[in-house]
Structure formats: structure tokens, C-alpha cells
C-alpha positions in Angstrom: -17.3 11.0 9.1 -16.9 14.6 9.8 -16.4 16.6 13.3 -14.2 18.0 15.3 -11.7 17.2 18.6 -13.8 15.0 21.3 -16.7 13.8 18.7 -17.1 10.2 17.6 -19.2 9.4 14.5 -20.3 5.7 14.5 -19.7 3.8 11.2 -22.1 0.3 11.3 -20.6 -2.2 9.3 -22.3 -5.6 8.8 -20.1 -6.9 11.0 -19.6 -4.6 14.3 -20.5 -0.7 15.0 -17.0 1.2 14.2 -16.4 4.2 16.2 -13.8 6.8 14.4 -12.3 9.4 16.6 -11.8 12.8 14.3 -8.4 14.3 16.3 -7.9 17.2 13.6 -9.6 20.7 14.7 -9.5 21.3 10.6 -12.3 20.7 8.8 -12.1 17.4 7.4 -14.2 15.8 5.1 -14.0 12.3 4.3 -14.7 10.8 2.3 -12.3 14.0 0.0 -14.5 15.8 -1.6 -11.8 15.8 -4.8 -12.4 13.8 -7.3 -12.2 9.9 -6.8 -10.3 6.8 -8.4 -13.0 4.3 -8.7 -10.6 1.2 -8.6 -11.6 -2.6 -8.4 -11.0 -4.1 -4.9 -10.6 -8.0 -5.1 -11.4 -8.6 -1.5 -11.0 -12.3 -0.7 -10.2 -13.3 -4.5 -13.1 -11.8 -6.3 -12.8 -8.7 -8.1 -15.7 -5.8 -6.8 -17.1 -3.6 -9.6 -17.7 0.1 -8.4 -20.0 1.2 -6.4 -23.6 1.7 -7.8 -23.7 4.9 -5.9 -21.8 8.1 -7.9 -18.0 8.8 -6.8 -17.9 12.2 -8.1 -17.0 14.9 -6.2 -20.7 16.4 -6.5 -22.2 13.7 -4.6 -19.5 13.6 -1.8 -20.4 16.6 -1.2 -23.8 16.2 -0.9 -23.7 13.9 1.6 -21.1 15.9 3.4 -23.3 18.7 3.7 -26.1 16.6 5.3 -23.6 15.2 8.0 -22.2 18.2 8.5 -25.7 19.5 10.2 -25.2 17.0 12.8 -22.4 19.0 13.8 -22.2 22.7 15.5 -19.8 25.0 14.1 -18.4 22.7 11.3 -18.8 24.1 7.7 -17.6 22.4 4.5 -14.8 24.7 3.4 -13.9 24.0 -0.5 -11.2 21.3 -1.1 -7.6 21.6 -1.9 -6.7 21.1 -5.8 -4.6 18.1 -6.8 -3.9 16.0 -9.8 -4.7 12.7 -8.7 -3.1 10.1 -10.9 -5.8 7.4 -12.1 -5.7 4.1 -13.8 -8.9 4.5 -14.9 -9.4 0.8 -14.0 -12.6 -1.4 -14.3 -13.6 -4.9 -13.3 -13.0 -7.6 -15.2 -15.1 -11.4 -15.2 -12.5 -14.2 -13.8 -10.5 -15.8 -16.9 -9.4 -19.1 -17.9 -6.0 -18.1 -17.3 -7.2 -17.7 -13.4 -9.0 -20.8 -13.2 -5.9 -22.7 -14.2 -4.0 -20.9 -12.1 -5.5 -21.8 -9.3 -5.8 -25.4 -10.1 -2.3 -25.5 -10.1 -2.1 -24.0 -6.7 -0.3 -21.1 -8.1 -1.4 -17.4 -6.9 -1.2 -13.8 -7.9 -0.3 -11.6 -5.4 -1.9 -7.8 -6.2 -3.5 -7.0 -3.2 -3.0 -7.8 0.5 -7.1 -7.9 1.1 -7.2 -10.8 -1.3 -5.7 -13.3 1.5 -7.3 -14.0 4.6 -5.2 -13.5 8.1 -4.0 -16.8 8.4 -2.3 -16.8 4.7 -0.8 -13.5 5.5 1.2 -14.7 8.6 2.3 -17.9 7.0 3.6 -16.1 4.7 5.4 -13.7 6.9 6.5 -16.7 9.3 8.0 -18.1 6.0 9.7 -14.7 5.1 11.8 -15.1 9.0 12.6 -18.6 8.2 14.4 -18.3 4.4 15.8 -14.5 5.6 17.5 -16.9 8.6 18.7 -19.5 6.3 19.7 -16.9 3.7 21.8 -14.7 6.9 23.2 -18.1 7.9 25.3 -18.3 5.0 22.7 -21.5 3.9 23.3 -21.8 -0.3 21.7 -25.5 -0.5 17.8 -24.0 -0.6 17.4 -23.4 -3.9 13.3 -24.0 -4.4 13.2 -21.8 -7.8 16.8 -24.2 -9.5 15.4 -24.1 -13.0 12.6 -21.4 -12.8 12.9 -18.0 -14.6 11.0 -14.6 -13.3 10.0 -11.6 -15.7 10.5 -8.5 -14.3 8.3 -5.6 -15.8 9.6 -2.1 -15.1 7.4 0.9 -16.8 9.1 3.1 -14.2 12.5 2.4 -12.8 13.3 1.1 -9.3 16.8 0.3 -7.5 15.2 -1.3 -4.2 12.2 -3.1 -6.2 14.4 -4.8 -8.8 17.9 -5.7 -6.2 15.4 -7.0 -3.8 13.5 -9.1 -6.1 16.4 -9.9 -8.8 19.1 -11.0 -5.9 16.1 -12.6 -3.9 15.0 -14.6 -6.6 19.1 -15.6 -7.5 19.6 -16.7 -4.0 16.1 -19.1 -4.2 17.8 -20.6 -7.1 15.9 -18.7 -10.1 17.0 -16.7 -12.2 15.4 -13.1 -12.9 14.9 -11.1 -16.3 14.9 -7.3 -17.2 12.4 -5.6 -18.4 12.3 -2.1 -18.7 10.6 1.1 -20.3 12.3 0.3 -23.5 12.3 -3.6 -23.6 8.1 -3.8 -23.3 6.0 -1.1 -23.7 1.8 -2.3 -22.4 -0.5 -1.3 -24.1 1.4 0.8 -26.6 3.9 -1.1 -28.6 1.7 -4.2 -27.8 -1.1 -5.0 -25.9 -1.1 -5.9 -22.4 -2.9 -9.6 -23.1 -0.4 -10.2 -25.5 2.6 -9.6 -23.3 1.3 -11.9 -20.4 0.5 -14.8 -22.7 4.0 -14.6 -24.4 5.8 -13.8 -20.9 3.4 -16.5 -19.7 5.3 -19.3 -21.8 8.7 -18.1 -21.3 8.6 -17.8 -17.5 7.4 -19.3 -14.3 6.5 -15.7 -13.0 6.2 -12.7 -13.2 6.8 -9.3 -11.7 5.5 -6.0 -12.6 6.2 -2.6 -11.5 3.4 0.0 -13.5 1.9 2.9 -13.3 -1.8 2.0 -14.1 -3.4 -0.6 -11.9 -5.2 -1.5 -14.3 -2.4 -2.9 -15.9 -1.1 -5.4 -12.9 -4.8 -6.9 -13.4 -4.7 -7.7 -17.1 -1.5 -8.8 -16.7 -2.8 -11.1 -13.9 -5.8 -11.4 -15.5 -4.4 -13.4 -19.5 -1.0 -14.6 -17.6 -1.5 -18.0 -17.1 2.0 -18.0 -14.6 1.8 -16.1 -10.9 1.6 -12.4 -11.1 3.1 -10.4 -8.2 2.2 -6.6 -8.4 5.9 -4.8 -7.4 4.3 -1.5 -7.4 1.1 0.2 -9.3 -0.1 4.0 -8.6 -3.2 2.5 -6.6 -0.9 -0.2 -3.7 1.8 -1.2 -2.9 1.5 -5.0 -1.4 4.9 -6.0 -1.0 6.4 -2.7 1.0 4.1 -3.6 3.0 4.2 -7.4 3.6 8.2 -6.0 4.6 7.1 -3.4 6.9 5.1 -5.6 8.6 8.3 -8.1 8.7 10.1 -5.5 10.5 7.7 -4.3 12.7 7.5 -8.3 13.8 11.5 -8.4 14.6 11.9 -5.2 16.5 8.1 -4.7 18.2 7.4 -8.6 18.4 4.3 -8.4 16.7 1.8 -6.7 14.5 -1.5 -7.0 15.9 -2.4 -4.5 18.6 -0.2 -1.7 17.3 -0.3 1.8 16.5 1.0 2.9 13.2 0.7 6.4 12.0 1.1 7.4 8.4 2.2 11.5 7.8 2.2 12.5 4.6 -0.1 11.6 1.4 -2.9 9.9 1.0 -1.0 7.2 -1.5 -0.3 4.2 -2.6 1.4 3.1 0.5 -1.6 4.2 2.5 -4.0 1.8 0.6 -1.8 -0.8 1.0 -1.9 -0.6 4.7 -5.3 -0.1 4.9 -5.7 -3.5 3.1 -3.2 -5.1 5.9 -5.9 -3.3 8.3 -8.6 -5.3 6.7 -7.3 -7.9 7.3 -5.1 -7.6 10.6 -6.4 -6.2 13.6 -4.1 -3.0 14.5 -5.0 1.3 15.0 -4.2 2.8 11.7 -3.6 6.9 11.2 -2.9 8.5 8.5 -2.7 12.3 9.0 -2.4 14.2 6.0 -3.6 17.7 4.4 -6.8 18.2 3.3 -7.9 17.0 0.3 -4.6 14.4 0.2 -6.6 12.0 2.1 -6.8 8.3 0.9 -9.0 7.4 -1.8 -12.5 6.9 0.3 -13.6 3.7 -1.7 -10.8 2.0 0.0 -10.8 3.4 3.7 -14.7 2.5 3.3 -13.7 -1.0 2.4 -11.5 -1.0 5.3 -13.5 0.3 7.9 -16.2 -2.0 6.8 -14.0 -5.1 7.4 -14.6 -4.8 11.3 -10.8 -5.7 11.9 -8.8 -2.7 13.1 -9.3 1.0 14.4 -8.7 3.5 11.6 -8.4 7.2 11.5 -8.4 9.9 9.1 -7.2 13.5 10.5 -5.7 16.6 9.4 -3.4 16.6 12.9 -0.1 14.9 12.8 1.0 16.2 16.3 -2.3 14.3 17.8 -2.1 11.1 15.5 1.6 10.9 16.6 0.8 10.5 20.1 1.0 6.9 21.7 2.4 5.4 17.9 4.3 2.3 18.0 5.7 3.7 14.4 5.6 6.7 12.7 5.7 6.4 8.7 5.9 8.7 5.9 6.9 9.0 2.2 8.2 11.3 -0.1 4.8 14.0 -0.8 5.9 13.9 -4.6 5.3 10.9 -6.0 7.0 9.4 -9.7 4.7 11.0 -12.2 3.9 14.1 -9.5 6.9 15.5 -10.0 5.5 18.7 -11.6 3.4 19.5 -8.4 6.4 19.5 -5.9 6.7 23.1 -5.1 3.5 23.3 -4.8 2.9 20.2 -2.3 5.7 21.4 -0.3 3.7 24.5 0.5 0.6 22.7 1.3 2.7 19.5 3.8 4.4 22.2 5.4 3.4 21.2 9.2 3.7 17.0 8.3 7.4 16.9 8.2 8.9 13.9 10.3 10.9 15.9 12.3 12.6 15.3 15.9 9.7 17.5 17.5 7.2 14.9 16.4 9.3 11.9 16.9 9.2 13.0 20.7 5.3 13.4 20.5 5.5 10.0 19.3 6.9 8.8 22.2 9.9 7.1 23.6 8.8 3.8 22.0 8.1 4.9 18.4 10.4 3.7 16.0 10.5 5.4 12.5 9.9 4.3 9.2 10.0 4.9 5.4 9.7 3.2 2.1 12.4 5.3 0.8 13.7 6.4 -1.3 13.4 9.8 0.6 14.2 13.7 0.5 15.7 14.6 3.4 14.8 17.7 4.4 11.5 17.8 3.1 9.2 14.8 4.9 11.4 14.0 7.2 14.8 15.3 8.2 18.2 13.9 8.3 18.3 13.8 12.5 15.1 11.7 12.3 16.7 9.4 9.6 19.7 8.8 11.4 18.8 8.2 14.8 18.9 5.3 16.4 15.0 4.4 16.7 14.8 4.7 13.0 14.5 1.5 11.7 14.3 2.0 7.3 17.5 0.3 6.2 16.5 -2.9 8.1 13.0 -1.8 6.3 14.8 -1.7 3.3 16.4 -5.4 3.4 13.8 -7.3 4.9 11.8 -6.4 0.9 13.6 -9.2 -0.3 12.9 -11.2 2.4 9.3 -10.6 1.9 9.4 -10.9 -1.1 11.1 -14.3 -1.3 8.3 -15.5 0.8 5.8 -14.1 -1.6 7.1 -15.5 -4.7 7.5 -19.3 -2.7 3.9 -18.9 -2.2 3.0 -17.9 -5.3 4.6 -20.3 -7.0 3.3 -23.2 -4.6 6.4 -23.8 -3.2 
């Protein structure tokens, strides 16, 4: 999809012709011309293998340079150079481990796309009614008395392990500790090894990782639920909560407009699997060559569900937004590139200018933790339409939910 302000290029998906709006006057090519993260998709609970076609950045750019012709006075212009973190993950045939799993109505929970609409609103509804009985002072719920949780941390987290450790208290459980130097997947043991053992000394587990590939072995030999509390490919559970909040103070989800500024990230695929899946108008404007991996806005658009753009303009994909979102533009394990990234996001702070492009309306959000000063500043943060500390609670509320449905509760 490549053009410039006032073209349309038409995507046909199986399902309905897509029409995606371009609103940057940059040069965008997308699918990024920068080297790609071929990750496994499990879209409706069965795993995808990558594409047949090539990923690499040659054969993007091939067929960018054919589309390109379409257009008048639109060149491809090389792409910006970033280190994009990879989990270098592959598909993997369904295990034993699975199959029980699911006899014993017990799910995993890695990636939105792998529940259908329905699922993902119960699940939500459920999140409103425990965070109500929970807020009500209610101590007599306890639907996890007796149950113990694993919680794998290969890279810290205060918001992912209070959320989920005081969440999983309150349901009655009772949560362990894992971190960098307790388990070590993959290097002091092998990640099959760890799920089978954590398998038969807990009735979940959590895991916050770096490779993606991880959360799927781990998913993959465990024979207990597996909730995926962060990889460097999605983010599922920020999301489920950003979708609880947008519930409580828009009054619904569907029909939206949610703009993402920043990078191209975890927390971007993660929404674009809610857009598979939920019909809303999805933006995320970011720099060139920090756009979302394509494999996964492909998906997306493919799914027929909700509007999504890609542009290089966050003053234009601002315009009209029920919420504007960002994260921090250095990631955990980016922290080398900072300086750099701050030179290329300069013009995708959240500031108060854009806020009023937004409109009256927009509320603001952010996964947080965040650098103030740097994608967003401290005005924008603190004012009253900004809505990331009731963002921040409602994870364990989400969460909560998540875990009663994984666990068949």
C-alpha cells in the first residue's frame, strides 16, 4: 500500500475489498522495507507457518517498486536502519500437552487473534464484574483457594508482576516468583523441561520473555494454562486492559478511533490482533522504517473486521481519535539505540499541540512506564483527559478475568 494524501489503494481480502487511506505526504512503504520478523500467528487456535513467499527486505522491495508505478511522483527512498529485536520463532505441530489441555477446558492465552469476538467480550464483561466485587470490599470470591501460579520473569516488571501477583491473591491463589536468576530458558535448562516441571507444581503459569518463541514452547510442553505477560512480538494482556478502560470511560469499543504514535512494537501487534477480531479504525503513525511488522498488519487487514492505517503523519492520524496512545520509543533490550531513536521520533511526541488535534473528546493513553519528556510530556500526562493510571489498575482486572478463563473457572 503506497501513495500519497487523497489516494486509496484497495486491499481484497477473501472476505470484503479493504480500502486504506495513506494520510502521510512521506513516502511510506509498507509493508517496511527493513528486514522482517517472520513470527507464527495462531489465528483462531492453530499455529500458521510463514509465508511461502520470501520476507526479506529484497523482495519487499520488489514489489514496492512495481506498486510504486501506479503512482505519480512517489519514489521508494531507502529505509531507515534499526535493530529489530527477533525471536527467531517457528511453527510448531500441536502437542499432547495441548490436546489435554483442552479437554480439560483449560486455555493458553498468547495471542488475542486466537479467540473469536464473542470469547473476548465475555471475558472483558467478566473482568467489570470481579473488578466490582473486588472495589466492593467483596473477600468471599476466592475461585483460585488452593491453586498456585508460576510467574516467569526473564526481564523485570513492577506493573506485570503487582497486577498479576496481588490479582491472583485476591482470587484466592497464591502466586510464585520467578526471575532472571531463579530459571534461566533455554540456557541453564531447556524450555520443555521447565514447563513440564512447572507444569506439576502449579495450576498456571505466567511468563514474561523476551523471545516469543519462548511463550510457545512454554505453552506448547506445559500441560497447565499458559498466559503470555509480555514477549518482544505482543503484548495480549495490556491490551485486553486498555480495552477495559476504553469500555468504562467511552462505553464501548467497537466503532472507535484509536491512534497509536510512536513505534511499530509489541503493543502495536497486539492491537492489531484486537482489530482482527473487533471491528474499530486503527492508526498507528510512526517513522519510517518503525512501522509494524507487515506479516501481522497483513493478517489484520485480511481479517475484514476493522479499518487500519499505516502513516508517517501523526498530526493527520490524530484528527477525529477517540484515544491517542503511545509508548516509550526505546524499548527493554533497545536501550543502546535511544539517542539515536530520539532523533528519528522527533515530530511523534504526545504533546498538548496534538492532544488538541485530537480533539476535545480524545482521551490519552499509555502502557507506561513512560519518559516524560520524550513521547509524551508531563502536561499531557497530567491532564485531566488522560486516563493511564485507571489504564494501569484495570491490568489486574483484566488479568483476573483472563486467568478465570484460563483456568475454566
Amino acid at each position: 500500500m503506497f501513495g500519497n494524501i487523497g489516494r486509496e489503494s484497495h486491499y481484497n481480502s477473501p472476505h470484503s475489498t479493504i480500502s486504506i487511506c495513506i494520510l502521510s505526504q512521506f513516502t511510506l512503504t509498507y509493508p517496511p522495507t527493513h528486514s522482517l520478523r517472520a513470527y507464527p500467528l495462531e489465528i483462531n487456535g492453530g499455529v500458521s507457518s510463514p509465508d511461502s513467499a520470501s520476507l526479506s527486505s529484497t523482495s519487499w522491495r520488489s514489489r514496492a517498486a512495481q506498486n510504486l508505478h501506479r503512482f505519480s511522483g512517489v519514489s521508494i527512498a531507502a529505509p531507515a536502519i534499526r535493530r529489530r529485536v527477533s525471536c527467531q520463532a517457528v511453527s510448531s505441530a500441536p502437542s499432547s500437552s495441548v490436546d489435554a489441555k483442552a479437554k480439560a477446558g483449560l486455555k493458553d492465552f498468547l495471542h488475542i487473534s486466537d479467540f473469536d469476538k464473542d470469547t473476548i467480550l465475555k471475558i472483558l464483561d467478566r473482568a467489570k464484574e470481579v473488578k466490582e466485587l473486588i472495589k466492593s470490599g467483596e473477600r468471599t470470591y476466592l475461585p483460585c483457594k488452593g491453586k498456585t501460579m508460576a510467574m516467569i520473569f526473564a526481564k523485570p516488571s513492577m506493573r506485570t508482576r503487582v497486577s498479576f501477583e496481588t490479582g491472583f491473591y485476591l482470587l484466592g491463589g497464591h502466586a510464585l516468583y520467578l526471575g532472571p536468576d531463579d530459571i534461566q530458558m533455554g540456557k541453564r535448562e531447556e524450555t520443555r523441561d521447565v514447563a513440564r516441571v512447572l507444569s506439576r507444581y502449579n495450576d498456571i503459569i505466567m511468563a514474561r520473555v523476551f523471545a516469543h518463541q519462548d511463550i510457545l514452547d512454554l505453552a506448547k510442553y506445559a500441560t497447565v494454562p499458559v498466559i503470555n505477560g509480555l514477549t518482544d512480538y505482543n503484548h495480549p494482556c495490556q491490551i485486553m486492559a486498555d480495552a477495559l478502560t476504553m469500555i468504562e470511560h467511552i462505553g464501548r469499543l467497537e466503532g472507535t478511533k484509536v491512534v497509536y504514535v510512536g513505534d511499530g512494537n509489541n503493543i502495536v501487534h497486539s492491537w492489531l490482533m484486537l482489530a482482527s477480531v473487533i471491528p474499530f479504525h486503527f492508526v498507528c503513525a510512526c517513522p519510517r522504517g518503525f512501522e509494524p511488522d507487515a506479516r501481522t498488519a497483513k493478517k489484520a487487514i485480511r481479517a475484514g473486521v476493522s479499518k487500519i492505517e499505516i502513516t508517517n503523519d501523526p498530526k493527520e492520524a490524530v484528527k477525529g481519535a477517540d484515544v491517542v496512545y503511545t509508548d516509550v520509543w526505546a524499548s527493554m533490550g533497545q536501550k543502546e539505540e535511544a539517542e539515536y531513536r530520539r532523533k528519528v521520533f522527533q515530530g511523534f511526541q504526545v504533546d498538548e499541540e496534538l492532544m488538541e488535534l485530537a480533539g476535545p473528546k480524545a482521551y490519552f493513553m499509555h502502557c507506561l512506564p513512560a519518559e516524560r519528556g520524550v513521547e509524551v510530556t508531563d502536561g499531557v500526562i497530567e491532564a485531566p483527559n488522560s486516563i493511564v493510571f485507571p489504564q494501569a489498575e484495570n491490568r489486574m482486572h483484566a488479568q483476573n478475568a483472563i486467568m478465570l478463563h484460563a483456568l475454566g473457572l
